[in-house]
N, C-alpha and C positions, 0 to 999 in steps of 0.2 A: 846760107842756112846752116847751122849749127845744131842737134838735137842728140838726145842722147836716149839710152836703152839702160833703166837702172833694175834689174832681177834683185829681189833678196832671197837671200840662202835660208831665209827661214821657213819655208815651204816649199813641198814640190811645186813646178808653173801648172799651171790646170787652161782648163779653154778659154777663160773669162783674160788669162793674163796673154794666151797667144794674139787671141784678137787683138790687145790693146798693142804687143810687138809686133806683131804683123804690119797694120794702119800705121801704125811710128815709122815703121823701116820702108815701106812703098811711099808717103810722103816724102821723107828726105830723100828716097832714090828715085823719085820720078822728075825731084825738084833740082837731082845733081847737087844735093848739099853734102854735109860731113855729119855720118853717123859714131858718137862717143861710144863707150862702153863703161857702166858703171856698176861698180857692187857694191849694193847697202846692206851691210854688214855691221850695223853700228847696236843692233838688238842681240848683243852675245850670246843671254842665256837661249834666247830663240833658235840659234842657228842651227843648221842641224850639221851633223859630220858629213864631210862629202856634198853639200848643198850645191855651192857656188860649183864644182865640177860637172852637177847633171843637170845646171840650171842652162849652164853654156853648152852641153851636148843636146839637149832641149833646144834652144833658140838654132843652135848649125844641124838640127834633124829638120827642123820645120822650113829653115833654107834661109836664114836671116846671117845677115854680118854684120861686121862695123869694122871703121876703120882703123885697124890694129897700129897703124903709124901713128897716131896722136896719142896710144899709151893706154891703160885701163885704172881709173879714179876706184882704190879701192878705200871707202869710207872709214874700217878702222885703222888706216893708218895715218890718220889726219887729224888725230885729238887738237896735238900743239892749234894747226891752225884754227880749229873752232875755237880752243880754249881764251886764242888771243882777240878772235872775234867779240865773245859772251864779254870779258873780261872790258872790253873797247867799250859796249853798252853799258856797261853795269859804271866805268867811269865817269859816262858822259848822262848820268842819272837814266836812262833811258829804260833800264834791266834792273831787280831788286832781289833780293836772297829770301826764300822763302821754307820756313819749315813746317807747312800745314800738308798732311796727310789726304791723300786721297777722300776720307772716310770724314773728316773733319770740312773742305770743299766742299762735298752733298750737302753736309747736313745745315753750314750756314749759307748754300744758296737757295736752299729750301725751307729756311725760317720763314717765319710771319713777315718781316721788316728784311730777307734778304732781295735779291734780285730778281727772283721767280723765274729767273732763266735758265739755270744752270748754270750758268756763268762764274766764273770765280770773284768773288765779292773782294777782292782785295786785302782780306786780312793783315798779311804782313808788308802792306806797300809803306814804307816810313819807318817801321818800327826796330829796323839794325841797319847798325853805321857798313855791316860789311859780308860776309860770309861767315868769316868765323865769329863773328859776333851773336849771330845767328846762331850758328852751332855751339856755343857756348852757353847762351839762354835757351834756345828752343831744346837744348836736348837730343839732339839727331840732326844727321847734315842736313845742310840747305840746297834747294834746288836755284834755278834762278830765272827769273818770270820777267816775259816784253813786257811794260807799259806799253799798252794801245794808245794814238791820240785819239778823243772823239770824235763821231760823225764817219759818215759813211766810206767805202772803200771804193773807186768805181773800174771797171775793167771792161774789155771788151771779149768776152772767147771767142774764138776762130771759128767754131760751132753752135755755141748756143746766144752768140750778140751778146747785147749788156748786161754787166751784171751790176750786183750792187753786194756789198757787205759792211754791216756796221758790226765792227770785230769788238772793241770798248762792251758795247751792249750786249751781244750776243755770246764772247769768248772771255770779255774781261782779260786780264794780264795773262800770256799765257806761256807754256816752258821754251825755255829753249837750252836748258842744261836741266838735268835733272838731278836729284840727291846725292845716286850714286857716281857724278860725276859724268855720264855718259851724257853728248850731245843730243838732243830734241830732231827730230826731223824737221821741225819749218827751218831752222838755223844752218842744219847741216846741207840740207840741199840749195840752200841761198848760197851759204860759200862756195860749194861745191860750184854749179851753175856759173855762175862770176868767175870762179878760176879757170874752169873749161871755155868761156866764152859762149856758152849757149845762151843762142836765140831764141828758141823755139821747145815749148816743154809739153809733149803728148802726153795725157794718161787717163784714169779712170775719170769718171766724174763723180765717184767716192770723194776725191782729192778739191772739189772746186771749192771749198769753203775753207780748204787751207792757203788757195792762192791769193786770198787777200791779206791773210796773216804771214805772207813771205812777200807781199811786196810792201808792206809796213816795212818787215825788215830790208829789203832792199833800198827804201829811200832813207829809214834811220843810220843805215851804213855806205850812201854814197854809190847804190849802185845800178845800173841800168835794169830797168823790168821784162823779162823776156815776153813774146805770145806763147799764150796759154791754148791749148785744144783737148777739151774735156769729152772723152767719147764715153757710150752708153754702158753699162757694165752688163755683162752676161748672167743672168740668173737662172732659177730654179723656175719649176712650171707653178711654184706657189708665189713666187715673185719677190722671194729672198735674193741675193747673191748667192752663189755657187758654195755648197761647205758638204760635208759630208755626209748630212741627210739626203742629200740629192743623187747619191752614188757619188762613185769612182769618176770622175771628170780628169786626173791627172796626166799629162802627158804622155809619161811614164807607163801606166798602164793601158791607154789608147792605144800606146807600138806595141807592147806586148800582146795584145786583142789583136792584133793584126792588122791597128787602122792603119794606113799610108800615109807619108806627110802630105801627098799633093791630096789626099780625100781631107784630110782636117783644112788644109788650108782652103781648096775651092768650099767646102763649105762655111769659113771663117769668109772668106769673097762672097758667097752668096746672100750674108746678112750684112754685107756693106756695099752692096748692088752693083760689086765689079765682076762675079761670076755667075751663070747660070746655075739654074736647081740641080745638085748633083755632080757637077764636073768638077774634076779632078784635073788641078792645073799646078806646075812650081810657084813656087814666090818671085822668082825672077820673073815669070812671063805674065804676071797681072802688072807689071811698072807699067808699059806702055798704056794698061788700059785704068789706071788710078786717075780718081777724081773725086778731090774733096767733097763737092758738088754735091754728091749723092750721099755722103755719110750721114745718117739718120741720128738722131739725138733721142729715139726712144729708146729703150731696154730692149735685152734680145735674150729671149728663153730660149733654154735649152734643156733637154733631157740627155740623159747619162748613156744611155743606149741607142740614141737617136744615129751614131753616126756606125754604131754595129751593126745596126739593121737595115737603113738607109740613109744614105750619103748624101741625101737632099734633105733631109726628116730634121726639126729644130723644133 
């Protein structure tokens, strides 16, 4: 087993993202596999200064590791390889150069005779020999967009069984290099993935509806499809995801409040039914007691003060 741990630097980790490193790191360490380390850093102007330093002081407070001997995959430094990637589809007609605007997308998947899905209607599928051909006519650089084939996508998650996605219908053509030249996430973490050898890819279940649009690309480029395990995302008590209306959830400020890491963590176990209401335990000492078995696929609310006031309280 193979998996890996990708933080990005473009926010602080908050609860919603421990739990999902937490559940990642006790699977591969209960299963004796090999944990990666990965930084997606490919959203520059997002990044914040000093991100990726308290991302990793974040993951080694809460007790988590990975395996520093296989090296850490940090994303902006792997343009060339996406670029020869994008480049490989865009010859093999697979990929197409497009220069329709975000604003211009809405409004012809929302015509009378568009899609009605939101979907990207395909405007510029056919219409440039190249990229710069593209940016010669259109006026403003090109991004560069998969052709989906049609019909459905099918998968199995580790957690929630079958799935189904028809990507053509639902997403239509969709990025994988964008305007300003920067890789797309389905692209960059397919290569990425393949070049690390991971098997096994934990994460939000925000994410399930991109796994079918990354194993498009993995069979359009020849390459093996890892297991998916899509776990529930931590919300608000109104049954958003976690953001700032909800309070202060950041790590960052949990140690400063004086929470503990073994109090976040047993309570991070006690909503994936490895710990009892309340206890405070390491991350190391829930391995022996991990069991997929029991991870729940519902949503897990949380309040912001919940673990200042009681360390059972969610």
């Amino acid at each position: 087993m193979r998996s890996r741990l990708a933080p990005s630097p473009t926010g602080a980790l908050h609860v919603g993202n421990a739990r999902t490193f937490l559940l990642n790191w006790l699977h591969v360490r209960a299963a004796g596999g090999t944990l990666l380390l990965r930084i997606d850093d490919l959203d520059g102007p997002r990044v914040k200064p000093g991100g990726v330093e308290a991302g990793l002081r974040d993951l080694r407070w809460l007790g988590l590791d990975w395996d520093e001997g296989e090296g850490v995959l940090v994303q902006s430094e792997r343009a060339r390889d996406y670029d020869e990637v994008a480049d490989r589809l865009l010859r093999a007609g697979l990929a197409f150069p497009c220069v329709c605007t975000r604003r211009e997308i809405e409004e012809a998947a929302s015509a009378p005779h568009g899609p009605g899905t939101g979907a990207y209607p395909g405007t510029c599928d056919g219409r440039f020999a190249s990229p710069a051909e593209a940016a010669q006519r259109g006026g403003r650089p090109a991004a560069l967009r998969f052709r989906p084939p049609p019909g459905a996508v099918e998968f199995r998650d580790l957690l929630r069984g079958p799935q189904s996605f028809d990507v053509a219908r639902e997403t239509g053509p969709f990025p994988i290099r964008g305007a300003g030249g920067t890789t797309a996430y389905q692209l960059a973490t397919v290569v990425d993935d393949a070049a690390s050898g991971v098997d096994l890819v934990i994460r939000g279940d925000d994410l399930l509806p991109s796994t079918a649009r990354q194993i498009l690309l993995q069979r359009a480029l020849g390459l093996r499809t890892p297991q998916y395990l899509h776990l529930p995302l931590v919300l608000g008590e109104d049954g958003r995801r976690l953001a700032k209306r909800h309070g202060d959830t950041r790590l960052g400020t949990l140690r400063d409040e004086g929470v503990s890491a073994a109090r976040l963590v047993g309570f991070l176990a006690w909503t994936a039914g490895l710990a009892a209401r309340g206890e405070e335990i390491a991350a190391r000492d829930l391995i022996p007691r991990y069991d997929a078995e029991r991870l729940g696929s519902d949503p897990i609310v949380f309040r912001a003060d919940a673990l200042l006031r009681d360390p059972g309280a969610g």
